[in-house]
N, C-alpha and C positions, 0 to 999 in steps of 0.2 A: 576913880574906880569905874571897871566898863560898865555897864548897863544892862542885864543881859536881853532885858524886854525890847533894848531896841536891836539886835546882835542878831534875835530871832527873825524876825521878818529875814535879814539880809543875807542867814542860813537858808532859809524857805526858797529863794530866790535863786541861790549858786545853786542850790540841791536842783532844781527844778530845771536850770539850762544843763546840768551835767545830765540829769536822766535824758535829756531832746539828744543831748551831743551823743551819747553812747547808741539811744534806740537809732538813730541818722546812723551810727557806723555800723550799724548790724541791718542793718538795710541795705544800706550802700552794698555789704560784701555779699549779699544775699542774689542783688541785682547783678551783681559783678557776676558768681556764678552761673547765673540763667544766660546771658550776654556771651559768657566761655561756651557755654554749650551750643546754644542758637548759632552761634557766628562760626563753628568750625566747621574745615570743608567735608560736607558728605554729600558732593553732588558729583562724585568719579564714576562715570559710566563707560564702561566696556563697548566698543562698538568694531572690536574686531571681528567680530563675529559674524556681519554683514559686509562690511568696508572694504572695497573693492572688488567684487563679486559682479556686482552692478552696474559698474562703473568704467564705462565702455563709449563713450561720446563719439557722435559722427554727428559731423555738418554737412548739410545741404550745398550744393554748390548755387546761390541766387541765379535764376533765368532759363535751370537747368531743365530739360524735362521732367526729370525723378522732383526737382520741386513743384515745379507746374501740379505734376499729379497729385501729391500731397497737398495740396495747398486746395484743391479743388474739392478734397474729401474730408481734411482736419483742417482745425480752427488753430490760430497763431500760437494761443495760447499752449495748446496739446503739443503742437510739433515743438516747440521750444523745448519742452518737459523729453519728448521722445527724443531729439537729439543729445540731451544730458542725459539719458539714461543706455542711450545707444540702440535704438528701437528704428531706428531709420531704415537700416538694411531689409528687416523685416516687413516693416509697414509697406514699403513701395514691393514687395510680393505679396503681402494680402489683398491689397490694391489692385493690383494686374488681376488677379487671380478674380475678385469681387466682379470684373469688370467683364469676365470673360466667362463666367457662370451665369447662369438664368437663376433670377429671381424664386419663382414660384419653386425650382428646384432644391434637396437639401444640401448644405455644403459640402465640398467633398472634404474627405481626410485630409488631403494637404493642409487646405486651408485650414481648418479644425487645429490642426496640429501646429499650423502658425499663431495662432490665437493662442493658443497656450502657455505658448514659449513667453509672447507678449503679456502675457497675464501675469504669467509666474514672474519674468522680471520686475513686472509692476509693483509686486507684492515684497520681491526682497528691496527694492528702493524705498518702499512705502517704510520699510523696518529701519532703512536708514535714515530715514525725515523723521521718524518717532524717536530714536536715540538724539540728535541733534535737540529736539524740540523739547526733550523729557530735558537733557542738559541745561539750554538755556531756562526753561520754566524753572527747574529747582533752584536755581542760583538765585533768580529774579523776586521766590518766594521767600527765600531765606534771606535776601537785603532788604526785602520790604519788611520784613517780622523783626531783626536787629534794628531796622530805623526807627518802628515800635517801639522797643522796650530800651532803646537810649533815649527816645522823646519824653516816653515815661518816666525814666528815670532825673532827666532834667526839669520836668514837671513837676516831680516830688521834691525835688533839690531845691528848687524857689517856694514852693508851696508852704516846707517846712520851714525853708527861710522867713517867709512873712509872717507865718504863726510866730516864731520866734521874735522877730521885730515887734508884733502885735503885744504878743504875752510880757516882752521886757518893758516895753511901755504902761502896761497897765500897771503890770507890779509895780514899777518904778513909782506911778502916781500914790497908789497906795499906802507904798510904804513914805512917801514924803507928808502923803495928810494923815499916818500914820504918828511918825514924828513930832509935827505941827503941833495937832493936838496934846501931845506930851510937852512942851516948852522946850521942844528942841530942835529950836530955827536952822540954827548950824549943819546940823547933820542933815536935817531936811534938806539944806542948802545941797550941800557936797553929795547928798543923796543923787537929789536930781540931776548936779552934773554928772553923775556916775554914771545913770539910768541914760540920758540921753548920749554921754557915749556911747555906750553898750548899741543901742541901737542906728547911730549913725556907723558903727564899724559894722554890725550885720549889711546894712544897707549898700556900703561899699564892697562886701566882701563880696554879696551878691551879685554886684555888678560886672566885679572883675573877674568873675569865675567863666571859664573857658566852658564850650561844651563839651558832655560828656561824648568819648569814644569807646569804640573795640575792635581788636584786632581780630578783623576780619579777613580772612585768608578764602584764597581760589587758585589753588594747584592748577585746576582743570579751567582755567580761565575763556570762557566764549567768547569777551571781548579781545583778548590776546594778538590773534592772528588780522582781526580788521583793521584797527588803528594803522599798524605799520603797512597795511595792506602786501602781506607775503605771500610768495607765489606758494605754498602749500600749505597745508594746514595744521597743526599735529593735535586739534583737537574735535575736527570738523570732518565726520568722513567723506571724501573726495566727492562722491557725487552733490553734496552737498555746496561743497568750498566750488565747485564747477560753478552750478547754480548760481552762487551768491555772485560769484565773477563776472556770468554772463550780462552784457548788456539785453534789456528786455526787446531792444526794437534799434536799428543804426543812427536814428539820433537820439537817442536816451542813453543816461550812465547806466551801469552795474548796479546790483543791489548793493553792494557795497558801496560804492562813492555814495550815492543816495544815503547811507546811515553813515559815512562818514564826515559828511556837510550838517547831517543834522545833530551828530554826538558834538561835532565842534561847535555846534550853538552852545548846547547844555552845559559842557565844560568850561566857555568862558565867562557862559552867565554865573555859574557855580563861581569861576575866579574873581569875577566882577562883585559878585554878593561879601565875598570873603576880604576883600579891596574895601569896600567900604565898611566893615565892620574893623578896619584897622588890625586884622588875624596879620601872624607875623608865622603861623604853621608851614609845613614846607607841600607841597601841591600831592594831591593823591595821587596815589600811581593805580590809577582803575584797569590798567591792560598787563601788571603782571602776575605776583603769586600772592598778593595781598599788601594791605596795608591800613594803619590806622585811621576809623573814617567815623567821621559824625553824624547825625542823622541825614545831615542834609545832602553829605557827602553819597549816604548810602540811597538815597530817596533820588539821585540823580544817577546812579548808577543802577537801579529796579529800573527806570524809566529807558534809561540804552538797550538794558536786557528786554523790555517790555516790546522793544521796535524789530528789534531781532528775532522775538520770536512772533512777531506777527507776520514778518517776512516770510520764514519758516514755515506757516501755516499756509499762508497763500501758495507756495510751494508744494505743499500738502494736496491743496485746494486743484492746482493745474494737474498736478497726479491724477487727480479723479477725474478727471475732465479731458483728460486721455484716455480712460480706463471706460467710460462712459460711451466714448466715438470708438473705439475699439470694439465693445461687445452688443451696442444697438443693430436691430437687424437692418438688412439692406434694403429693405421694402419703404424702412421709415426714414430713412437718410434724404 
């Protein structure tokens, strides 16, 4: 006849991992949908609105006069900027014009009117460097917040795993000097094998568990057009995709080869990390409209987006610094 005094503990026990396993799946689906929402793309920005208005480039002919005289009144940095914005034509007339006015005198209308024009263009380029930069930022905050809450959630996932290796342990002792005490060697026996399976299978299980992912999607992909380095952009407005093109100086690379040399670090250390944890997953596809990614996956793909948009800024940065030798008076020059 069963016993039921010993039956009870070993109800206490099953009841007790079924409440962990159920509250574990109502978390789980819980995380799952914060994950669906964080990870969808809402980083689609409009930049038709400005993109190609702007976007008018002239090069300097190196040794030319019209360089000469620029180069004597703007800083490297500025004429770079004014040749991608297409400011060149202008500038070597405000120039002449500075050169052939007297100081203490006010400027005339021409000039006046030149300054303008360079102003105003300054201001619809400055709206295309903002759209680029707003793009690449939102991406880069929304794979950094998804890496968040998959780390979290792998966090939780072993957390409650060891509670549970811990709690089947205890009970397990329990219930065997539970037993014991009653004159029931036997079942104390098969007790404890029980109990020590139970938590040699959590132990394993936790080991073999893959990390957690989300399908993480980018329509509007900023990384996209760099990797394969294409001659146009279709997400970058063209004064921009110019920019990134230009070599800064005739022996230096593009801003592009520069974050292409250093994304291919990231990516083989990422494959390299994944190499030795024996992952047999198939490689992320971080350049097109999305793909299943891990935290790690997503923590190195913030980190691309992180270099792009500092590019971006210093872009920003020489805007100003044309805008600055453009509007200082000629007395301070």
């Amino acid at each position: 006849m069963i016993n039921h005094r010993i039956l009870s503990p070993s109800y206490f026990l099953i009841s007790l991992l079924v409440a962990t396993t159920l509250t574990s799946c109502l978390t789980s689906r819980q995380t799952a949908a914060n994950l669906e929402k964080v990870a969808s793309d809402n980083c689609s920005i409009d930049s038709s609105g400005t993109s190609g208005y702007v976007f008018h480039p002239t090069n300097l002919q190196p040794g030319s006069p019209d360089d000469s005289l620029l180069k004597n009144r703007y800083g490297e940095r500025g004429l770079r900027m004014a040749q991608a914005v297409g400011l060149t034509p202008l500038l070597i007339r405000a120039t002449r014009l500075e050169q052939q006015q007297n100081p203490d005198q006010p400027a005339s209308n021409e000039y006046l009117t030149l300054r303008q024009k360079m102003t105003d263009q300054l201001q619809l380029a400055n709206f295309d460097i903002a759209t680029a930069v707003a793009l690449v930022d939102c991406d880069s905050k929304r794979s950094a917040l998804t890496a968040t809450l998959l780390t979290r959630q792998e966090n939780s996932r072993e957390k409650r795993m060891t509670i549970s290796a811990i709690t089947t342990g205890a009970l397990t002792a329990l219930l065997v000097g539970y037993l014991k005490l009653g004159d029931h060697d036997d079942a104390g026996e098969w007790t404890g094998i029980g109990g020590g399976l139970a938590e040699a299978s959590l132990g394993i299980t936790s080991l073999l568990q893959k990390p957690p992912k989300a399908n993480y999607r980018h329509e509007s992909n900023p990384l996209r057009d760099i990797w394969p380095h294409s001659a146009t952009s279709t997400v970058f407005p063209p004064l921009v995709w110019y920019y990134l093109n230009k070599p800064k100086s005739a022996n230096t690379p593009s801003l592009i080869d520069a974050l292409h040399g250093r994304w291919d670090i990231l990516v083989s250390l990422n494959a390299n990390a994944r190499r030795i944890q024996k992952s047999k997953r198939h490689e992320v596809d971080y350049f097109g409209d999305g793909d299943f990614y891990t935290a790690e996956d997503l923590t190195v793909r913030s980190t691309m987006l992180g270099q792009l948009a500092t590019e971006l800024q210093l872009m920003n940065n020489d805007l100003t610094i044309l805008l600055n030798e453009i509007v200082r008076p000629r007395a301070k020059r």
